[in-house]
BALOBA-1460 file (C-alpha; in Angstrom, 3 decimals):
// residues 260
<rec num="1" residu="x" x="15.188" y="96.222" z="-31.862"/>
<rec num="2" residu="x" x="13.614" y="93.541" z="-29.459"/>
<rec num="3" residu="x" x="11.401" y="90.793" z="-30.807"/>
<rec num="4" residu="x" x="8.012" y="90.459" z="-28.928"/>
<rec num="5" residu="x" x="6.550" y="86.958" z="-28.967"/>
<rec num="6" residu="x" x="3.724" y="86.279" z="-31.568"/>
<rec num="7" residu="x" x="0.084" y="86.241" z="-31.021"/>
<rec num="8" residu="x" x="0.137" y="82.236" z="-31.403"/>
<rec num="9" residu="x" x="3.485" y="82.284" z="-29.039"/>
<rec num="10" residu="x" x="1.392" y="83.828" z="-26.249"/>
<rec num="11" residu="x" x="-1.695" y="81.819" z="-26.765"/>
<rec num="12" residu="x" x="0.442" y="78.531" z="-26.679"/>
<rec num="13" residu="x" x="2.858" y="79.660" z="-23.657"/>
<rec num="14" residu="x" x="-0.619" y="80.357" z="-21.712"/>
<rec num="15" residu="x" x="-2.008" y="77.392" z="-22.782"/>
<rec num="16" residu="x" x="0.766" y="75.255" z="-21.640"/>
<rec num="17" residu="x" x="0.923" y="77.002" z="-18.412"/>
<rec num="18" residu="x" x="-2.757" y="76.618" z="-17.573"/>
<rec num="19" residu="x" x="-2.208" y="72.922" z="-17.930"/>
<rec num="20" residu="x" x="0.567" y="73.127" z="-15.603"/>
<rec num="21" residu="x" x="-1.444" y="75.069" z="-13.180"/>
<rec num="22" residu="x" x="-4.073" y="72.153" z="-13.348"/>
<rec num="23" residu="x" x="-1.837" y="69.105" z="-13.172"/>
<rec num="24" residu="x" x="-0.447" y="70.619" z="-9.929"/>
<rec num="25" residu="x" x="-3.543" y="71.674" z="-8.470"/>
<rec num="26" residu="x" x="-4.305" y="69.712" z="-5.346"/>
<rec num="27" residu="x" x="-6.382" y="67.472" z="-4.143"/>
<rec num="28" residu="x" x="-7.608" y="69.737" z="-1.486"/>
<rec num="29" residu="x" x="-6.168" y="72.341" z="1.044"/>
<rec num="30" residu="x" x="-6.767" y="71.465" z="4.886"/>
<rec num="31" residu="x" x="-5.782" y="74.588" z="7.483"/>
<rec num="32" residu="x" x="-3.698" y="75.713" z="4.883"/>
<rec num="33" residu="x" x="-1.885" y="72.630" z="3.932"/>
<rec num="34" residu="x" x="-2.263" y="71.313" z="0.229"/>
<rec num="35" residu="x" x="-3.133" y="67.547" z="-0.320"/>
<rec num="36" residu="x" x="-1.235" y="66.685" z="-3.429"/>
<rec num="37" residu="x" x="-3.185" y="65.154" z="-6.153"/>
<rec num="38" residu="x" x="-0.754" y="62.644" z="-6.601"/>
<rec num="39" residu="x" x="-1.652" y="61.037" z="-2.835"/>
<rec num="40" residu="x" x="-5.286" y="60.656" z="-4.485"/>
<rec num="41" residu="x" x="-3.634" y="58.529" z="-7.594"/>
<rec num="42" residu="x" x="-1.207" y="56.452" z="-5.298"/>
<rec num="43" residu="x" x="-4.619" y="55.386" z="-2.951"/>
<rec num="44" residu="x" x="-6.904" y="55.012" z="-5.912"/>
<rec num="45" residu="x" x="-4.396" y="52.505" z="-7.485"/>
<rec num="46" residu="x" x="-4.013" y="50.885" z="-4.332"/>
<rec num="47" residu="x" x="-7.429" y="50.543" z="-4.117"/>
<rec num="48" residu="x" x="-8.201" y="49.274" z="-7.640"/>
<rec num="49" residu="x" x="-5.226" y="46.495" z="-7.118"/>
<rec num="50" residu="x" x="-7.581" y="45.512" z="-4.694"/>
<rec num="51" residu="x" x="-10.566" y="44.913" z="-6.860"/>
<rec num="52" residu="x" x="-12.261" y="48.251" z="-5.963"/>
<rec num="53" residu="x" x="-14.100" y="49.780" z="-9.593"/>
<rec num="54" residu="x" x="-13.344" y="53.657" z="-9.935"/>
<rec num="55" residu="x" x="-15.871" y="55.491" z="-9.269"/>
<rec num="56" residu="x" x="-16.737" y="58.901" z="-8.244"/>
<rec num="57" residu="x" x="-17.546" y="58.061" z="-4.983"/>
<rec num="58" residu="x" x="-14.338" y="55.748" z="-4.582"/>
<rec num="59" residu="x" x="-12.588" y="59.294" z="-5.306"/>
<rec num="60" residu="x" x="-15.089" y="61.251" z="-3.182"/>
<rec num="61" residu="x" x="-14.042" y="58.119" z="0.039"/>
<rec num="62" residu="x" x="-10.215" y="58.692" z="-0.940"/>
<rec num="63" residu="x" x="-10.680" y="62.026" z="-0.851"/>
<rec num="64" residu="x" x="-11.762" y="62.313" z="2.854"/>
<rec num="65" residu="x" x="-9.405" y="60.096" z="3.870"/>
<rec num="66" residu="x" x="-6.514" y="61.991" z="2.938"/>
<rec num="67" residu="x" x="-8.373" y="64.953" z="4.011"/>
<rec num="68" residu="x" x="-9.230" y="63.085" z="7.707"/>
<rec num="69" residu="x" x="-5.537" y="61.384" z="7.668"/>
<rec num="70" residu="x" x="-3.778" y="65.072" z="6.887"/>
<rec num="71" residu="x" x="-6.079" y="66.972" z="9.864"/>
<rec num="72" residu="x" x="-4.844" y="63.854" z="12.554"/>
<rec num="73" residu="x" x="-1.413" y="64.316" z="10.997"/>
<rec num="74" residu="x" x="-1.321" y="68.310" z="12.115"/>
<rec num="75" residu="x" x="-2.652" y="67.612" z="15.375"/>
<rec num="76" residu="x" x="-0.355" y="65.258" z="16.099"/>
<rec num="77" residu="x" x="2.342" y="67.575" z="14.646"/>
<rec num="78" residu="x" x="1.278" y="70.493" z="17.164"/>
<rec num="79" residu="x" x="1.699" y="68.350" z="20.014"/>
<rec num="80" residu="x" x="5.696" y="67.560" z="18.963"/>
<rec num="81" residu="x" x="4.988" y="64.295" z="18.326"/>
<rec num="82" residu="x" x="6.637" y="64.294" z="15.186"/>
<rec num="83" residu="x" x="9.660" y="65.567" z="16.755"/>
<rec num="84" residu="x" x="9.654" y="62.414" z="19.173"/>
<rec num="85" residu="x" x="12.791" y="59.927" z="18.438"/>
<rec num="86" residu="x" x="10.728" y="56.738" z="17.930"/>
<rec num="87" residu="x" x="8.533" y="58.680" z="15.850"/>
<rec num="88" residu="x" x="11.229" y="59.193" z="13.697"/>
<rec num="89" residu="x" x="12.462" y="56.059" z="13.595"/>
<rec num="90" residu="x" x="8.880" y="54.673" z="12.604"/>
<rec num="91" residu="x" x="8.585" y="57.350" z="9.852"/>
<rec num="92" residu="x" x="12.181" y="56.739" z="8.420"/>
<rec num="93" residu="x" x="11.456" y="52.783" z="8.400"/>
<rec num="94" residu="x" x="8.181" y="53.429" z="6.618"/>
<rec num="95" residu="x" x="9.981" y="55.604" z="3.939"/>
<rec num="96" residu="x" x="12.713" y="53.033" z="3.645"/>
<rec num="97" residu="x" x="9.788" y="50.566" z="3.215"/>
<rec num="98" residu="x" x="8.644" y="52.672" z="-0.039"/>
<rec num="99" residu="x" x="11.701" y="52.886" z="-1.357"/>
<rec num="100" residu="x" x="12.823" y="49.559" z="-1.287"/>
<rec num="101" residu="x" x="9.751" y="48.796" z="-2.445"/>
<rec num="102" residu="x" x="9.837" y="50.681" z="-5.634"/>
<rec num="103" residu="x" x="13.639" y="49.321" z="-5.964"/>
<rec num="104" residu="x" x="12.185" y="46.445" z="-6.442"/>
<rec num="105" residu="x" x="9.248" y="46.861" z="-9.005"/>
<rec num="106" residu="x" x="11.610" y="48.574" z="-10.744"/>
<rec num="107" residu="x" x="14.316" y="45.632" z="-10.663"/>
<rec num="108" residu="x" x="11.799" y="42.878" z="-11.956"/>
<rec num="109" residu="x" x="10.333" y="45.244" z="-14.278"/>
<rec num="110" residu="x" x="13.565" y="45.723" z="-15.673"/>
<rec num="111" residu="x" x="14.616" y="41.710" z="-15.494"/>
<rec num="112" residu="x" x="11.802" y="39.799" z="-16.947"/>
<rec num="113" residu="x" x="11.591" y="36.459" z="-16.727"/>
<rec num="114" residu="x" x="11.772" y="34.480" z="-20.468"/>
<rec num="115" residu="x" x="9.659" y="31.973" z="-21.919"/>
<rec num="116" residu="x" x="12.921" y="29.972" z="-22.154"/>
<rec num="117" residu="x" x="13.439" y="30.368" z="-18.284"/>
<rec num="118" residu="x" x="10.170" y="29.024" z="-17.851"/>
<rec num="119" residu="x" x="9.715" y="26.097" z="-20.147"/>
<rec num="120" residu="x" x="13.141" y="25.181" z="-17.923"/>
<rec num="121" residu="x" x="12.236" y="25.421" z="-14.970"/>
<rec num="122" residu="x" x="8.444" y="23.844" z="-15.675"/>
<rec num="123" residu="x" x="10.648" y="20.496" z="-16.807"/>
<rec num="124" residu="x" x="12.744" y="20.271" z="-13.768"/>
<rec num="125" residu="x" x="9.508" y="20.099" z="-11.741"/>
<rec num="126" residu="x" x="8.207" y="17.252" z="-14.238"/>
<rec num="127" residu="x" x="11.009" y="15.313" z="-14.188"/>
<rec num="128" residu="x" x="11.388" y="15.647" z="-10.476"/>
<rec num="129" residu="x" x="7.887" y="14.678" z="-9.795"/>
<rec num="130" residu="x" x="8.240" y="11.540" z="-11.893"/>
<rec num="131" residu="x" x="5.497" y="9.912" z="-13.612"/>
<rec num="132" residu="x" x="3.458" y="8.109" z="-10.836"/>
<rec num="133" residu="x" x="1.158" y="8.881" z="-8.230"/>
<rec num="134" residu="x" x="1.094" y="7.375" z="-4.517"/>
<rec num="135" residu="x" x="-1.438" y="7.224" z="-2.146"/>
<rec num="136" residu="x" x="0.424" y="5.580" z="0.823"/>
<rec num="137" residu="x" x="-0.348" y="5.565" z="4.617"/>
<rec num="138" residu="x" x="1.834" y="5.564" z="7.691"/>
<rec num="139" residu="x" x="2.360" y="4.958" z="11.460"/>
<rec num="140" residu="x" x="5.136" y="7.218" z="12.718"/>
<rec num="141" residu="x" x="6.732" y="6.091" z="16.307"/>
<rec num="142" residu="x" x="9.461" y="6.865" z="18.685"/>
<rec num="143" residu="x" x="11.620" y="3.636" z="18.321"/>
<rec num="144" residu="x" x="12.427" y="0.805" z="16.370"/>
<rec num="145" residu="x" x="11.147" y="-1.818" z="18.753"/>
<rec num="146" residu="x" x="7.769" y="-0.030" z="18.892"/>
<rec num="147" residu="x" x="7.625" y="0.043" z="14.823"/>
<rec num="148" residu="x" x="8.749" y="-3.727" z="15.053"/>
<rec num="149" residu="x" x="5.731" y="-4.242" z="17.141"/>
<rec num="150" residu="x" x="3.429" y="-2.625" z="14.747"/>
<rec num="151" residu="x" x="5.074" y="-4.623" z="12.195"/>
<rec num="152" residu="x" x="3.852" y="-7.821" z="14.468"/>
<rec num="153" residu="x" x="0.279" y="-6.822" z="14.945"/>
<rec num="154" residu="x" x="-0.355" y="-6.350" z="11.114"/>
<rec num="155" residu="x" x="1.090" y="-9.520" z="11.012"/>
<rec num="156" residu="x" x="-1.335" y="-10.641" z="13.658"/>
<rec num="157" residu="x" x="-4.256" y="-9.592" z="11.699"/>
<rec num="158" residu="x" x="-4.975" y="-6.321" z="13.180"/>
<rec num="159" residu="x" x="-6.350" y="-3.218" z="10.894"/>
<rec num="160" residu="x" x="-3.520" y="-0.370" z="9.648"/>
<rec num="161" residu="x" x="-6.206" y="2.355" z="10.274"/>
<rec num="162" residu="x" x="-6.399" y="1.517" z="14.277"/>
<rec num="163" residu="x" x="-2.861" y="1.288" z="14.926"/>
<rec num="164" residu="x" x="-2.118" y="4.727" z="13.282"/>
<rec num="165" residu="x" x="-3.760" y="5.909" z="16.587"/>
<rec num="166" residu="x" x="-0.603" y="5.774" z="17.809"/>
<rec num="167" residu="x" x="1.432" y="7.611" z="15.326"/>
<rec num="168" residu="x" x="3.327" y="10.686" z="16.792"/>
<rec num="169" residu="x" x="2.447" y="12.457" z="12.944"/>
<rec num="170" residu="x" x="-0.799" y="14.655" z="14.430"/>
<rec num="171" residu="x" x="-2.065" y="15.452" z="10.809"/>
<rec num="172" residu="x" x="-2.681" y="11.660" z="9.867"/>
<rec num="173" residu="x" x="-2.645" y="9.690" z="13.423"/>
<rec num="174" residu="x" x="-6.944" y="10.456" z="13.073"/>
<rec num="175" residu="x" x="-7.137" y="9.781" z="9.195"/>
<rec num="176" residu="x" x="-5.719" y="6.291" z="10.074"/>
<rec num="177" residu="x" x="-2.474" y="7.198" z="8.962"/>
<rec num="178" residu="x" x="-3.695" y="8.440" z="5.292"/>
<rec num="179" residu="x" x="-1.452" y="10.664" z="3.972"/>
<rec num="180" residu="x" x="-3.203" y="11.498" z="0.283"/>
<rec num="181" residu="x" x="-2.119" y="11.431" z="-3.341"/>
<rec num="182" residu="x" x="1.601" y="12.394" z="-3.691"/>
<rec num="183" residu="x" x="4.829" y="12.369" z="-5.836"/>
<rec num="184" residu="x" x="7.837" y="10.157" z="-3.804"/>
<rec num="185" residu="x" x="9.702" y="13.839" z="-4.055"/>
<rec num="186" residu="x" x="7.646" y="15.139" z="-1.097"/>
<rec num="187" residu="x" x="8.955" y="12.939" z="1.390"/>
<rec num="188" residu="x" x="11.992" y="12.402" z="3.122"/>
<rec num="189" residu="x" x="14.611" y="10.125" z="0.880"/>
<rec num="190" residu="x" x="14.207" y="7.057" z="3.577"/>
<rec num="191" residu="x" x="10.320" y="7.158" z="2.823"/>
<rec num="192" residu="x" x="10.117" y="7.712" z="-0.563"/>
<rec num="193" residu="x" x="12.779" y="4.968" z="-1.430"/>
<rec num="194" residu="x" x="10.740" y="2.620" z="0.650"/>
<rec num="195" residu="x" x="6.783" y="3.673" z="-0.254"/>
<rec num="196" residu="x" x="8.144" y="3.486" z="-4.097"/>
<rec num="197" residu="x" x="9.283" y="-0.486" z="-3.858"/>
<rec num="198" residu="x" x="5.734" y="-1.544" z="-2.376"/>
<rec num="199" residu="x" x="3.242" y="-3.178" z="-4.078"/>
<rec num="200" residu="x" x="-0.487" y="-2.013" z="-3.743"/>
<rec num="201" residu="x" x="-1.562" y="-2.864" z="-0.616"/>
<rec num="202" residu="x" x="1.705" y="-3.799" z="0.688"/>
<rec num="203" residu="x" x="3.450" y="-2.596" z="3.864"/>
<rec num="204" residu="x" x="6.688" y="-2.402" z="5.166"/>
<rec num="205" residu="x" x="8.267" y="-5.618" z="6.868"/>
<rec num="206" residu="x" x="11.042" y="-3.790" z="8.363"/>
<rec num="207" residu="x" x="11.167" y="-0.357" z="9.904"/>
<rec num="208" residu="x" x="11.694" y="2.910" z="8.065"/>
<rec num="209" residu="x" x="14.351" y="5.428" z="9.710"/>
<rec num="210" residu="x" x="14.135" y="8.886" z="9.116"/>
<rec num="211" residu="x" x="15.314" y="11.926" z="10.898"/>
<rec num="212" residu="x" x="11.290" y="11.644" z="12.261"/>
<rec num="213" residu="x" x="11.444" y="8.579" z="13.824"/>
<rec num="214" residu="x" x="10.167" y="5.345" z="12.495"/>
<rec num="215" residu="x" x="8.058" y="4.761" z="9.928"/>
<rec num="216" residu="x" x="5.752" y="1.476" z="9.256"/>
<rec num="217" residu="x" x="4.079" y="2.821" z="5.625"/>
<rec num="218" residu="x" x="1.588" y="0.864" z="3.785"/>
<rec num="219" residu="x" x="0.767" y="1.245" z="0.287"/>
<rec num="220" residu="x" x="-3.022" y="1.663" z="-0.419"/>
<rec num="221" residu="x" x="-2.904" y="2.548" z="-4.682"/>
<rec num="222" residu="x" x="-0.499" y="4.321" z="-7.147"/>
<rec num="223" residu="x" x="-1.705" y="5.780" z="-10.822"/>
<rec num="224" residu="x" x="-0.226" y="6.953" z="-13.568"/>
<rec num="225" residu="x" x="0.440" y="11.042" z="-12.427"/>
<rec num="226" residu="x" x="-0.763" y="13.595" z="-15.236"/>
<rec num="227" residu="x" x="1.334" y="17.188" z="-14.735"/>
<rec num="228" residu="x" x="-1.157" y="20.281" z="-15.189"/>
<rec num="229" residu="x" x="-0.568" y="22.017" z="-18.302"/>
<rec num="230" residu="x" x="2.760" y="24.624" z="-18.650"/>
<rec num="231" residu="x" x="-0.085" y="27.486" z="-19.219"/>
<rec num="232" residu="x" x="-1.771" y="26.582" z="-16.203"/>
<rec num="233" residu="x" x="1.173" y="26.694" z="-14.127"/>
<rec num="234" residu="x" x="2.914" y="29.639" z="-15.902"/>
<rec num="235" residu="x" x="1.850" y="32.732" z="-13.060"/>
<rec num="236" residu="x" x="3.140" y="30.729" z="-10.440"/>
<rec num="237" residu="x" x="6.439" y="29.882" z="-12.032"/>
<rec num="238" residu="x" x="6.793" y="33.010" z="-12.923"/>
<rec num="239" residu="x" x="6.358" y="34.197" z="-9.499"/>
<rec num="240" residu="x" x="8.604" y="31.919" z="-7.918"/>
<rec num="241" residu="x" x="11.515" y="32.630" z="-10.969"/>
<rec num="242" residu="x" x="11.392" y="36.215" z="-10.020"/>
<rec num="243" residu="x" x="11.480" y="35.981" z="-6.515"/>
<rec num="244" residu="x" x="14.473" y="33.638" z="-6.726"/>
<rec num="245" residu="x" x="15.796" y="36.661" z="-9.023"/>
<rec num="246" residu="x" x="14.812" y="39.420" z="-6.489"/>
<rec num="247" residu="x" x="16.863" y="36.922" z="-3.488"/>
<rec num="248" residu="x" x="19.733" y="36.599" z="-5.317"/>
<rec num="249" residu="x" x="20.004" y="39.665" z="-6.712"/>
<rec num="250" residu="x" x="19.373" y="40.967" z="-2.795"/>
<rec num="251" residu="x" x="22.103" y="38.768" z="-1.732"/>
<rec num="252" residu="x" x="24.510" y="40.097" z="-4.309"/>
<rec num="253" residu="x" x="24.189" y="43.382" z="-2.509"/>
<rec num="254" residu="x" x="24.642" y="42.664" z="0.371"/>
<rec num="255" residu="x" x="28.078" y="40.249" z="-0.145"/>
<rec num="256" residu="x" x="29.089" y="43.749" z="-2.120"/>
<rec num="257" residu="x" x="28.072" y="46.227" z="0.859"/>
<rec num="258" residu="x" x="31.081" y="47.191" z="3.150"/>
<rec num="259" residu="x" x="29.476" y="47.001" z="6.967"/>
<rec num="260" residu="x" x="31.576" y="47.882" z="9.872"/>
């Protein structure tokens, strides 16, 4: 004898089936076409990553879009253009795009990077910064004889700021030569080694090579350098941790791939 589904059976089964018919429904139907709802949560996140508050008329402006965007998308479908090689090439490159894309979120969502990793990495950068501060200047020429007679001018009395004029370095030629408050490890070796054996208001009795030129640097003040906090740094070592991961892990791909 066959068994017929119970009362509560049917109610749940139609239940269940309603809210299946109203996940799917769309977003709206253009000529015939159906706008999935799930374009309308991809653009509102987009959106909202982007500082826009949801709103019902954010959803109403998303929802024309997709609906403008779908009716350009059919015309240009009825006129073959979809059909047309580059076309195709474009639309395969864009869905590569989302796909590597989502690789990717998946990959660092799925590698993390630790506290541990972190503290690390936020020590290197201390210890590599060291623990003073210089605010140097510089006058950046062609040759050695023309530093050496920069070298003789000072020496002569005249004022560091004025001969910077002639410093090929564009960004401090006009700031007499001033190049700010910085850590020796963001110059090149030759400079650093030099600026760091100066005494305030020193300058350099000999030239300094570099793969620049020649460098005449005078030492204006140094102070005692105070590292921001590990907090206040954490998002951006983060950032830069992962995307080391992401590279590497990219690279380790690719030496795997077999291209012919």
């Amino acid at each position: 004898m066959k068994r017929f589904p119970s009362r509560l059976a049917l109610g749940l089964m139609a239940g269940l089936i309603a809210h299946a018919a109203g996940a799917a429904a769309p977003a709206a139907t253009v000529n015939g076409t159906a706008i999935p709802a799930t374009r309308v949560d991809v653009m509102l996140n987009e959106q909202r990553a982007q500082g826009a508050p949801d709103s019902p008329q954010l959803r109403d402006a998303v929802r024309e879009e997709l609906v403008r965007r779908e009716v350009l998308a059919q015309e240009a479908s009825k006129k073959g253009l979809d059909k047309k090689a580059e076309t195709q090439a474009q639309m395969d490159l864009a869905r590569q795009a989302v796909l590597i894309r989502a690789y990717i979120q998946d990959y660092v969502k799925a590698n993390p990077i630790g506290e541990p990793e972190l503290r690390k990495e936020y020590e290197g950068i201390k210890s590599q910064m060291g623990s003073k501060e210089y605010k140097p200047r510089h006058v950046l020429v062609e040759t050695e004889d023309e530093a050496k007679g920069i070298i003789a001018k000072l020496r002569a009395g005249e004022k560091f700021e004025t001969l910077a004029k002639q410093s090929k370095d564009p960004g401090s030629k006009d700031e007499g030569g001033e190049l700010g408050w910085s850590n020796p490890g963001m110059f090149v070796k030759p400079f650093s080694d030099a600026m760091v054996k100066l005494e305030k208001g020193q300058y350099t009795m000999t030239p300094v090579k570099s793969d620049f030129g020649y460098h005449v640097i005078r030492l204006d003040d140094v102070r005692e350098m105070k590292a921001p906090a590990f907090e206040e740094v954490k998002p951006q070592l983060e950032q830069r941790l992962q995307q080391q991961k992401v590279e590497k892990h990219i690279a380790d791909l690719r030496a795997k791939a077999k291209v012919q």
